[in-house]
N, C-alpha and C positions, 0 to 999 in steps of 0.2 A: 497555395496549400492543396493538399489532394486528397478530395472523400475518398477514403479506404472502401472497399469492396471485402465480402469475407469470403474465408478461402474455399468455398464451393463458389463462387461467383454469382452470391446472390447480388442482383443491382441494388445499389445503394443510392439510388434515387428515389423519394417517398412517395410519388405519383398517388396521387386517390386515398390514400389516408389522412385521416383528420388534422390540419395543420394547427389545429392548435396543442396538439402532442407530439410533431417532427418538427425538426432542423432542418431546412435545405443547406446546400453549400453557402452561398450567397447570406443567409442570412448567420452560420455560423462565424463567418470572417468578419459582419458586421459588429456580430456581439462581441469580437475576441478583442475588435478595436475598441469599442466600447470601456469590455472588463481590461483594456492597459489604459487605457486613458483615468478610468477609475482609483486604476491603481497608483498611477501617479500624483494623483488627486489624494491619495490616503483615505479612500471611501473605505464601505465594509466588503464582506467578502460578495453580498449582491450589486455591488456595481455602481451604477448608478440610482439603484434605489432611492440614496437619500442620503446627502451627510447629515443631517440632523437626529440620524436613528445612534442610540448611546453604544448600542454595539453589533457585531454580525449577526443577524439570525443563524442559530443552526444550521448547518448543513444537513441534508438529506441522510439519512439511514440507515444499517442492515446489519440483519441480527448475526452471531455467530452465538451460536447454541441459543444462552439466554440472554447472554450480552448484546446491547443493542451498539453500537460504534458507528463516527462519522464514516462516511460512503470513502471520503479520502481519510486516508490512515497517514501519518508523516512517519517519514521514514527517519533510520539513526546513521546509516553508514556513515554520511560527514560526519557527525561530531568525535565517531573516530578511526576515522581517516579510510575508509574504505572507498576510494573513488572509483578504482576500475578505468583509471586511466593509466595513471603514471607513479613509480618513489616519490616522485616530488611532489604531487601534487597529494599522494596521502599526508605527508611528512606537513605538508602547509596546512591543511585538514584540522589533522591532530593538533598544530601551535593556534591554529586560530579558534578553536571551540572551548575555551576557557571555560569554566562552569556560569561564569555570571553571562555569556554570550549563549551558552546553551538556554538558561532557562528566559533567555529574551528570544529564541527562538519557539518555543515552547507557548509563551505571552503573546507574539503575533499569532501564532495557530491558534490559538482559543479565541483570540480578538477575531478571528477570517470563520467561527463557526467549526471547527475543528474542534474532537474532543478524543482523539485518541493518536497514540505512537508505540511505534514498535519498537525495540531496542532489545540487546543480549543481556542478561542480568550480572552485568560487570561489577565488583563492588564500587566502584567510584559512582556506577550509573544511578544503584539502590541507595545508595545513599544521599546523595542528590535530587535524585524523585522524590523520595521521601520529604526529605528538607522542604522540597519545594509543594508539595501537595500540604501539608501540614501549617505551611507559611500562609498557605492563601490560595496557592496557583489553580487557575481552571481548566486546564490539562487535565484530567485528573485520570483516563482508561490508556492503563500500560499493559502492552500485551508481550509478552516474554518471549522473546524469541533465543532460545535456546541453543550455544554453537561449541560446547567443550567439545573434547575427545570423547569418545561412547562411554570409556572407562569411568570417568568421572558424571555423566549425564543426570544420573539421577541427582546429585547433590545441586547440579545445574536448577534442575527443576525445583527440586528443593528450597533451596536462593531465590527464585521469583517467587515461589508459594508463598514463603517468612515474610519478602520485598514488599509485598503489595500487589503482585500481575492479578489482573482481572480475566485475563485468559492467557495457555501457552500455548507455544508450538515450537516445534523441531527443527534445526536451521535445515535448510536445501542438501547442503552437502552431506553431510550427518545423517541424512535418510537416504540417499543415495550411496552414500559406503551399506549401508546394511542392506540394501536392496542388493545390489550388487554379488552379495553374497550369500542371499537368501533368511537372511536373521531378521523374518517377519515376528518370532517373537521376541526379540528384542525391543523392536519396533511398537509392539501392542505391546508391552511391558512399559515402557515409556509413556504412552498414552491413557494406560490404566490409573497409572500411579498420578496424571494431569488428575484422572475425572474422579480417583477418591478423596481428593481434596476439593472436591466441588467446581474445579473450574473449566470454561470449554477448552477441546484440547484440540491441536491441528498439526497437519504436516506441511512441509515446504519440498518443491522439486522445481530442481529447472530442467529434469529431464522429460517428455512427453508421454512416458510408458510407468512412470513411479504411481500418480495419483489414482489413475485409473482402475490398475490393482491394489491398491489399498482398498477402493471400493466395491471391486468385487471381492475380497474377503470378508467385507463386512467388517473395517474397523470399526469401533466407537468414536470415529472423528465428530465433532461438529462442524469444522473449517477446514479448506485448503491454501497453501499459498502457493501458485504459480507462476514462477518469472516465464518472461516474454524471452528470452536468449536461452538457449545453452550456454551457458559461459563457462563451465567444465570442459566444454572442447576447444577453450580459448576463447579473446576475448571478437569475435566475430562479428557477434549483431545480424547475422542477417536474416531477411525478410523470410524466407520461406521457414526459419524457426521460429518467426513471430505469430505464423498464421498455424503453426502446429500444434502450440499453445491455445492460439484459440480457441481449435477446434479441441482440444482436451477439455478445455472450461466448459465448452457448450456438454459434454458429454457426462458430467459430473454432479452427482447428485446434491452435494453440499454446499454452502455457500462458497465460492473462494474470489480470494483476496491477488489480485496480478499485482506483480510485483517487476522492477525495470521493464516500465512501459517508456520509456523516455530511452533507453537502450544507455542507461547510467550518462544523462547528458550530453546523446550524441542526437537526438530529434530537439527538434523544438515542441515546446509544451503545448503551445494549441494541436499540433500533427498530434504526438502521443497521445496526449488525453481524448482528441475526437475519435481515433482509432479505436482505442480502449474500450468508451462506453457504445461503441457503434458495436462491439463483440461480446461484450458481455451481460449477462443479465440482469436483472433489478435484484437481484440478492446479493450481486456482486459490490465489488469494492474495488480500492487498489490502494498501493500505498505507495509513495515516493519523498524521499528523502532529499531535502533543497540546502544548497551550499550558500546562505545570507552574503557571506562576505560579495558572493557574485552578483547576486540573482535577490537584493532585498525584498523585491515586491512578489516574486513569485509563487510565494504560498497566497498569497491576497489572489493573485491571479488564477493558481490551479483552483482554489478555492470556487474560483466564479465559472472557470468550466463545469468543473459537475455541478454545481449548481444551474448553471443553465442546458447542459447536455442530460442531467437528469429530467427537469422538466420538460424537457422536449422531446422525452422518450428515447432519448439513447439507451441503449441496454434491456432488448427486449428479447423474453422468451424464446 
């Protein structure tokens, strides 16, 4: 595995800082064996902590507006079917995320200390959250992520406000057509209408030039989401757009949420996640969305990286 460096080339060696707040390389590989071995073990989301504890402790923190949300956020593209790979592989996506297989994906995130997910406010989706937060489920912070046509946007929003979302935001693409074009009030009209129903409101880009202007016009955002790719110029992945992002995150006054850190399945989870909290701040977050049929332990797993990449001061100022 390879300690990432960030893209001004700070050394990413912790030399003469307090080790009981960094990770070296050497000791991140150990934990990572560690948090798989835990996980094959069916421990909680800290590890080897203890099987005897009844369930995960929380995960780690951070506010968006008033909202407090786990530091990992889970993501929804698999359950339908947005893989960013292949037809086929959405097409298997969508048959394999049945609703009773959703909300057992849902029941392992809150068992790993997870207590929030993003999703679009589909009706199949609201109605199902619902059911299932009502049932019992400990899930229970849905953040709305919003992807109609503009034409229809505001009923968008409208539908998570009625749903349940605890906070919204504007999908990537969707803010990137109106940038494109200059229809920043459209943009703050969608935002307003978030924050007169009381909830925190955010925007989403995967391009490097969107968030930054939103904050120097001074929206009323509370949150950003920023993916790690352009995937509007295709599906790429590459490096020098990972480290673009970062540097947008570092420059951003709000808290924001990175989003395909994992480059939608093509890094492995220890690489993406240690990169991730090595560039972002303690206000930060991320969210990633895990495909169970492949990967059952891996929310147990990403779970125990921010948990141990947070305490070790990943993610500083």
């Amino acid at each position: 595995m390879t300690f990432s460096g960030d893209p001004q080339g700070r050394a990413s060696a912790m030399k003469g800082e307090s080790m009981a707040h960094e990770m070296t390389r050497r000791e991140f590989i150990k934990h990572t064996a560690v948090a798989g071995a835990a996980a094959a073990a069916g421990l909680g989301a800290a590890g080897a902590a203890g099987a005897g504890e009844a369930a995960a402790k929380p995960l780690p923190t951070i506010k968006l507006g008033g909202l407090e949300v786990s530091r990992f956020i889970l993501g929804s593209n698999p359950f339908w079917g947005y893989s960013h790979k292949s037809p086929e592989l959405n097409e298997e996506m969508k048959a394999y995320h049945t609703d009773e297989r959703i909300v057992a994906t849902l029941d392992e995130a809150a068992r790993c200390g997870l207590t929030t997910i993003a999703s679009p406010p589909e009706e199949r989706w609201v109605d199902l959250f619902g059911k299932y937060v009502a049932g019992g489920g400990k899930l229970k912070i849905w953040l709305a992520q919003c992807h109609v046509d503009p034409s229809k946007m505001k009923e968008d929003i409208d539908r998570s406000i009625k749903g349940g979302a605890k906070a919204v935001f504007i999908q990537g693409h969707r803010v990137e057509q109106q940038f494109k074009i200059g229809a920043f009030d459209t943009l703050r009209a969608w935002i307003d209408q978030i924050k007169a129903a009381g909830l925190p409101a955010g925007l989403a880009s995967h391009w490097p030039e969107v968030l930054p202007e939103i904050e120097r016009r001074k929206f009323p955002t509370d949150f950003y989401y920023q993916c790690f790719y352009n995937v509007t110029a295709g599906p790429t992945y590459r490096e020098e757009e990972r480290a673009k992002a970062v540097e947008v995150i570092a420059r951003l006054e709000k808290p924001v949420v990175a989003y395909k850190i994992l480059a939608a399945g093509r890094l492995a989870p220890a690489d993406g996640f240690e990169f991730a909290f090595s560039h972002i701040r303690p206000k930060d977050g991320v969210c990633v969305g895990i495909y169970m049929k492949d990967a059952r332990d891996q929310i147990r797993q990403n779970a125990t990286f921010t948990e141990m990449l947070t305490a070790a001061g990943q993610g500083k100022a």
